[in-house]
N, C-alpha and C positions, 0 to 999 in steps of 0.2 A: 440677483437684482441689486442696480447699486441706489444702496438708502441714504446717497448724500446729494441733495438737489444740484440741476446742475449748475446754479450762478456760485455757490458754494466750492463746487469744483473746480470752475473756472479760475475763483479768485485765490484757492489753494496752489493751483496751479502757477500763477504768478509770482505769488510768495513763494512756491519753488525755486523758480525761477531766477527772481532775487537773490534768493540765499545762495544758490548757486553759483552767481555771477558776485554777489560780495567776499564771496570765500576765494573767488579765485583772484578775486581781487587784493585779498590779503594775503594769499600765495605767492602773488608774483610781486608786490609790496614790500614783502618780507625778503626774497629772492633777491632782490634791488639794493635792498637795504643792508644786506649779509647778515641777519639778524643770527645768533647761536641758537642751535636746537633748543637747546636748556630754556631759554627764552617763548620759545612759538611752541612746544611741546611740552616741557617738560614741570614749567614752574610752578603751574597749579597743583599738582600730585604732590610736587616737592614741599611747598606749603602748606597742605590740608594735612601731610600725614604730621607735620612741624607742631600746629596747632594743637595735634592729640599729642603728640612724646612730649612739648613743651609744659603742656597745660598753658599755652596764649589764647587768652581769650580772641583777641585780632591784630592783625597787622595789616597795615599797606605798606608797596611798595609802589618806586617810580624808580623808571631807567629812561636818560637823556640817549643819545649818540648820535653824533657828528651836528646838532643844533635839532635835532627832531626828539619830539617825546616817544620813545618808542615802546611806555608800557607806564600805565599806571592802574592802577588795578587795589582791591581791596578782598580781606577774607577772614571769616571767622562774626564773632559778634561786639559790636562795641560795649558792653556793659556784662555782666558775667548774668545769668538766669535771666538776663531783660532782651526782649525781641529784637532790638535793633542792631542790623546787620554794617559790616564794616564796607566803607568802600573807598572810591578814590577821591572824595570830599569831605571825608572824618576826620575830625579834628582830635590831633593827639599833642602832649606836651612834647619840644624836640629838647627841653631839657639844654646843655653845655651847647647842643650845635646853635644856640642862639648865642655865644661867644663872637662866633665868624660874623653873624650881623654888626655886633658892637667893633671889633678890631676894623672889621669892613668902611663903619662908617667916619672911626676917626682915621684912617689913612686917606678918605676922602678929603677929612677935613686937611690931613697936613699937602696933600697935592692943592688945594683951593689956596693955600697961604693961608689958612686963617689958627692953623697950630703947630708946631712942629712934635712927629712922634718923639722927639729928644729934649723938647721941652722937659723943665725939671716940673713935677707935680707940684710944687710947691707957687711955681707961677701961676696955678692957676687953683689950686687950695692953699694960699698962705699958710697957714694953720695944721696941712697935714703932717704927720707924723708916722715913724717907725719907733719900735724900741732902741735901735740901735740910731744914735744921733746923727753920725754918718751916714747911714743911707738916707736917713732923715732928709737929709741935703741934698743930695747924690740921684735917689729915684727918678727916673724918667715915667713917662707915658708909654713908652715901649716896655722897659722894664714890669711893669703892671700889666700887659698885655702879650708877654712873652711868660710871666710866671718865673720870674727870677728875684725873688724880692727876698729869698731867705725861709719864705715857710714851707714845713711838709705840705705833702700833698692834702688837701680839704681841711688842714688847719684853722682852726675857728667855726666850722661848720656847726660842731655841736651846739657851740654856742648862738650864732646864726640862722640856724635850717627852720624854715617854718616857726622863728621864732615872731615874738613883739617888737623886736629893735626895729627901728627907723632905717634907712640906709645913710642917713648919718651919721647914727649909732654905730652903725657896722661900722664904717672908716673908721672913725672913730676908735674903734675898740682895736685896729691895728698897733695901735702905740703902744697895746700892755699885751699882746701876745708874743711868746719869747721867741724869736726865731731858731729852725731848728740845725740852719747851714749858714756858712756866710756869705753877706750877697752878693747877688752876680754869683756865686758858687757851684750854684746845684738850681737844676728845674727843679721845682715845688707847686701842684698845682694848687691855686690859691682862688676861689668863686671872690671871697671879699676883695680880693687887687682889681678884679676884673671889674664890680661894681664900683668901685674908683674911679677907672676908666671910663667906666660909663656913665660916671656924675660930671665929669670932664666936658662929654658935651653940649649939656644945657649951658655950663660957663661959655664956649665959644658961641656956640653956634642960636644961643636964646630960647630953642626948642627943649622941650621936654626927652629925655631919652624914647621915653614908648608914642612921640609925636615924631621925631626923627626917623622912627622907625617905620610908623606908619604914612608919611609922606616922602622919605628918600629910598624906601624899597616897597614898602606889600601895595601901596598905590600905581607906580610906573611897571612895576612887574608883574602887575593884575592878579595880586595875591590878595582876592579879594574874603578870602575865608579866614586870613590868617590873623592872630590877635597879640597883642605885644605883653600883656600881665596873665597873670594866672587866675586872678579873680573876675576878670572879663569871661571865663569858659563855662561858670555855671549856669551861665543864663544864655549859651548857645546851641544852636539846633544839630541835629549830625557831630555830635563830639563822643570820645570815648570816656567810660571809666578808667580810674586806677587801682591797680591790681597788684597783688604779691602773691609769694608761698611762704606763708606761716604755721610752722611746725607739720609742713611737708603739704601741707592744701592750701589749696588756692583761692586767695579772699578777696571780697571786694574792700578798697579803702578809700577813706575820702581823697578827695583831690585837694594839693597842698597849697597852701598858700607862699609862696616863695619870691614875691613883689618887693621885698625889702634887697633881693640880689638879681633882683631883674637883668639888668644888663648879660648878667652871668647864666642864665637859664631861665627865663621864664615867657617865652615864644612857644602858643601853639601854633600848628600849622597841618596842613594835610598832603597826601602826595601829589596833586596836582599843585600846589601854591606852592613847595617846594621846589619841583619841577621845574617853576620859572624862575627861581633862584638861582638853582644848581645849571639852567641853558644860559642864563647872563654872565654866568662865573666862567661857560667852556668858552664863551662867545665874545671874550674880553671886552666886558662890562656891557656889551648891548643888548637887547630886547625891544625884538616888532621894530628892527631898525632904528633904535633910538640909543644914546652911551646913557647908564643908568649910572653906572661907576665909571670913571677912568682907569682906563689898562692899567696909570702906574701906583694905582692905590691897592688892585688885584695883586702886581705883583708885590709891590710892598710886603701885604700878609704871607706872601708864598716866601718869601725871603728867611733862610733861617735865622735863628736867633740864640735858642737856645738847645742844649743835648740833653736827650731825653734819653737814650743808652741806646745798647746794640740793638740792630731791623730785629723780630724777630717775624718766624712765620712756619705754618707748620708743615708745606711742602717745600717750597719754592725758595728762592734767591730773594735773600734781605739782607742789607747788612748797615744798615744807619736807621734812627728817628730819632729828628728834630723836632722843635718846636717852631713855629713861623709868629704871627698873632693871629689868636684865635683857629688856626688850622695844626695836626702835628702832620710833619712829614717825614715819609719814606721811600726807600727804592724797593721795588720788586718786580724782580724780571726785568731788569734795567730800564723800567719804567718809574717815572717819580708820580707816587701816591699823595694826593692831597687828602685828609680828611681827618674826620674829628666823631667821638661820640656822644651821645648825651644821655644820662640817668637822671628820675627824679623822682619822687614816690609815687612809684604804679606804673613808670613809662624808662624804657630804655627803647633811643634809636642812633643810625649812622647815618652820615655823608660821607659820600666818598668821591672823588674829582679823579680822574685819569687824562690830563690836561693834553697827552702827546696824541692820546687816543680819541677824544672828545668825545669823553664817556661818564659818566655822570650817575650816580646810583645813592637811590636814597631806600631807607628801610626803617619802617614806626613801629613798634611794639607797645601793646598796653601791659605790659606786666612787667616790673623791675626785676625778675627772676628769670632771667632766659639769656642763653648767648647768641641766641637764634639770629639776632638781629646782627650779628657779625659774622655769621656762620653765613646765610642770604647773600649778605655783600661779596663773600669771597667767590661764593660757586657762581655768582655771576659774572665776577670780576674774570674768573678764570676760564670762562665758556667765550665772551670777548676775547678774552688774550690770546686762545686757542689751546688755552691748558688740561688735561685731564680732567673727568668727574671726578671729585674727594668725596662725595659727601658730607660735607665739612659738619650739617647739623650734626648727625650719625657717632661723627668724632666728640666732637666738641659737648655733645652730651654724656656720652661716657667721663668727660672728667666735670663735668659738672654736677649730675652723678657723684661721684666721690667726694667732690665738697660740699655736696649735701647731706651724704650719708655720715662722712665723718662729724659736719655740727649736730646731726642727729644721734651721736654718738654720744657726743661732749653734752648734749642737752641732756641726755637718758643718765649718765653719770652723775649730773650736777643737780637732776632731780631725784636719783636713788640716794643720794647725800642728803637734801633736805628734810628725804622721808624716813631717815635714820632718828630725824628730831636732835641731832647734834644740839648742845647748847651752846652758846653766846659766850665770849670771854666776861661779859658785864651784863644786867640786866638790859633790857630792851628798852626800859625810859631812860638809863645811861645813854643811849645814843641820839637823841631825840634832841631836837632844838634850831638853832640856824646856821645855815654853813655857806663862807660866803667866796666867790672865785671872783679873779680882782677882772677877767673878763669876762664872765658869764654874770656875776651879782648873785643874787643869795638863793638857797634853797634851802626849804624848811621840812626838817624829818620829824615824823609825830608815830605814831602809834595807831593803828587804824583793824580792827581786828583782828588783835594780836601778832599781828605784821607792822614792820618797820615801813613806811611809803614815805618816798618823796616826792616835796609840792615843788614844781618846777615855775617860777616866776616869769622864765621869760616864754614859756610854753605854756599857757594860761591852756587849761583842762587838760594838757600830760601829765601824767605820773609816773612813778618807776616804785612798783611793790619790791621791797627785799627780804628774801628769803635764807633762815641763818645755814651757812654751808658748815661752819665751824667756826670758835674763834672771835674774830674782826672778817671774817670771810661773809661775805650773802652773795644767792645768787638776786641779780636786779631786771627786773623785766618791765619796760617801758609800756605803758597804753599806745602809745602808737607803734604797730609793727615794725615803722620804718627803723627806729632806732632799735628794735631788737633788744635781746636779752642777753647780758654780759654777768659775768664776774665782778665784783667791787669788794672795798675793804674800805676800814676806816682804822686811824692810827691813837691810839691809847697812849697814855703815860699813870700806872697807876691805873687810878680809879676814875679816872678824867680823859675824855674824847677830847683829841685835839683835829682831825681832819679825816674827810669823806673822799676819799677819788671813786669818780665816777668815771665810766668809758660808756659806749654804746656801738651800734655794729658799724664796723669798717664802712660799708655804703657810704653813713655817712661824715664821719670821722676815725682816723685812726690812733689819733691820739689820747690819754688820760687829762682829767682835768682833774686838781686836786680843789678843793674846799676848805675853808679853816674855820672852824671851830668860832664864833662867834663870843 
């Protein structure tokens, strides 16, 4: 007997029917379009099982080709134990790929005549300055936007990151950081040059940099989800958390405030509103038939500028990266690679441009702890080019893997030493007092049960508890994950502290910052 009525059947039948006729419609869609297996089969699996080996709570992705969006798509959860599911309207921080907006927008300005990239900074911040007096003088708007100005890579970050400073604090505080090559010398990526850059435009142009941004791209390119600061996301609907692995599990952490280097990173966006960035960029400058950029401001950015060292790549043919502004470039497979990444606490993603190819690949991760988001880009890259499967996650976690295990290493030692109870070369109120860095400003170490803690002034509610390893030795571990738990010393004479250096984790600085003794 059949127990399903039969206007029930009928209208099942239909829906059959449908679905039958949509599938073959995206058969022969796909057929048309030469899409890669990897693409129309393979990416979902290749993803879900990513999600469990990574530990990412979600990612989206978006793939352009030849001016069609041919895949945007989302997976996993935006929030780590909270119900809401990831898709291709989630909003994630992209982190440094919002550099390419900034570089993008004043190469607009210098095709309009209304700046030139070679302008010296100084026409248009009298007042700015370097340490060194000659580049003082010398610095361009390119220079700031190629990463050539003399400092290591995230130089000043510590000081910076999720700090109180102002971003004219930030500039600012360029004059008393020591450079660490000479300029024009050596690539050094620098987030505060780029926020220069980015203050550059309200001078020309009378807009606001995150008004610039919202009227000369996310509006003509119907990026209508996308948000120019980072304090704009807690009050938006469909967004992700930010996430880390700390001390090997996976945590939720707040979401950062990093509005003081805007310019430099602080763009959320999702894979569809990306999408229509990354079609304007394959499509020389236009979208829905309209020029949003001028071709010669595109290539502008694609122009190199500065050397970044040898391609590298872990099958295939590289043999250069540059830096252009705001994009790094490369060759592979004698194909020239456009693209750039972005990290910020809880979010690592890519862009990726394959300009000969008109191919376009963007990939969002909520968790600053994953290579997955490069790993994506490539098996896509090479399913397009017609290259072998690699597996690229599969690889790229084995050695991620190992520099996990080995800081897990370094931690388990450096906590077997603490629990030795080693004593201190001087009592613990010997170390106590204010210590002041001539670019960060002061921090004050007190005593807090029985532990040395430092109050960090320009990180109002960070801390860093220190723990004695030996000596002038502690190990130092920061309240916010981001910055992680390092090694630090302080330097004696006698009986009298005279200076604190502090470090925290590479992510987001790699350099030492010393303290003096107040």
């Amino acid at each position: 007997m059949n127990r399903v009525p039969n206007r029930i059947t009928s209208l099942m039948k239909k829906v059959f029917l449908l679905l039958c006729v949509g599938l073959l419609c995206v058969q022969a869609w796909a057929q048309d379009a030469k899409l890669p297996v990897f693409i129309t089969d393979s990416i979902d699996v290749y993803v879900q099982r990513a999600l469990k080996d990574w530990q990412i709570p979600g990612v989206s992705v978006a793939v352009v080709k030849d001016g069609k969006v041919v895949l945007t798509k989302g997976y996993g959860q935006c929030e780590l134990n909270k119900p809401g599911k990831v898709d291709e309207n989630t909003l994630f921080l992209i982190g440094s790929n919002s550099k390419a907006f900034t570089a993008t927008a004043l190469a607009m300005l210098d095709v309009e005549g209304k700046l030139k990239l070679d302008d010296k900074v100084t026409k248009w911040m009298p007042d700015f300055k370097l340490k060194d007096p000659l580049a003082s003088q010398e610095v361009t708007v390119r220079d700031l936007l190629c990463h050539r100005i003399g400092m290591e890579t995230f130089q000043g970050d510590f000081v910076n990151w999720t700090s109180n400073l102002s971003r004219k604090e930030v500039i600012h505080n360029l004059a008393v950081l020591q450079p660490q090559y000479g300029f024009r010398a050596k690539w050094g990526y620098c987030n505060a040059a780029f926020l220069t850059a980015g203050e550059i435009i309200p001078l020309v142009s009378g807009s606001s940099w995150e008004d610039f941004m919202r009227t000369k791209f996310f509006k003509p390119l119907k990026m209508t989800r996308s948000l120019a600061l980072t304090n704009e996301l807690a009050a938006a609907n469909n967004k992700c958390g930010a996430h880390t692995l700390y001390n090997g599990k996976l945590i939720a952490i707040p979401l950062p405030d990093i509005d003081n280097l805007a310019p430099a990173a602080s763009i959320a966006s999702s894979a569809v509103d990306m999408s229509h960035w990354v079609t304007m960029l394959l499509q020389d400058g236009k979208f829905d038939g309209n020029e949003v950029v001028p071709l010669a401001a595109i290539k502008s950015t694609r122009s190199p500028n500065s050397i970044i060292g040898r391609g590298r790549s872990y099958y295939n043919r590289s043999n250069f990266s540059l830096y252009g502004l705001g994009w790094e470039l490369k060759d592979y497979e004698a194909k020239t690679i456009v693209s750039h990444t972005g990290g910020v606490d809880g979010f690592v993603t890519s862009v990726t441009l394959v300009p000969a190819e008109k191919l376009g690949i963007v990939v969002l991760t909520n968790t600053d702890a994953n290579a997955f988001y490069e790993a994506l880009k490539w098996e896509i890259l090479d399913a397009f080019l017609g290259l072998p499967y690699r597996n690229y996650s599969a690889v790229m976690q084995q050695g991620f893997a190992k520099n996990q295990a080995a800081d897990a290493d370094w931690l388990k030692a450096a906590r077997d030493t603490v629990a030795m109870k080693k004593a201190s070369l001087l009592p613990l109120d010997k170390y106590t007092g204010t210590f002041i860095n001539e670019a960060y400003g002061p921090v004050d170490v007190v005593v807090e049960n029985g532990l040395l803690t430092v109050k960090m002034s320009r990180h109002p509610g960070m801390t860093a508890k220190l723990e004695v390893l030996g000596g002038n030795r502690f190990l130092c571990t920061y309240s916010n994950p981001t910055f992680g738990i390092r090694d630090v010393f302080f330097t004696t004479e006698g009986n009298a502290v005279k200076s604190l250096t502090l470090r925290c984790a590479d992510f987001v600085d790699f350099l030492p910052y010393v303290f003096l003794k107040k």
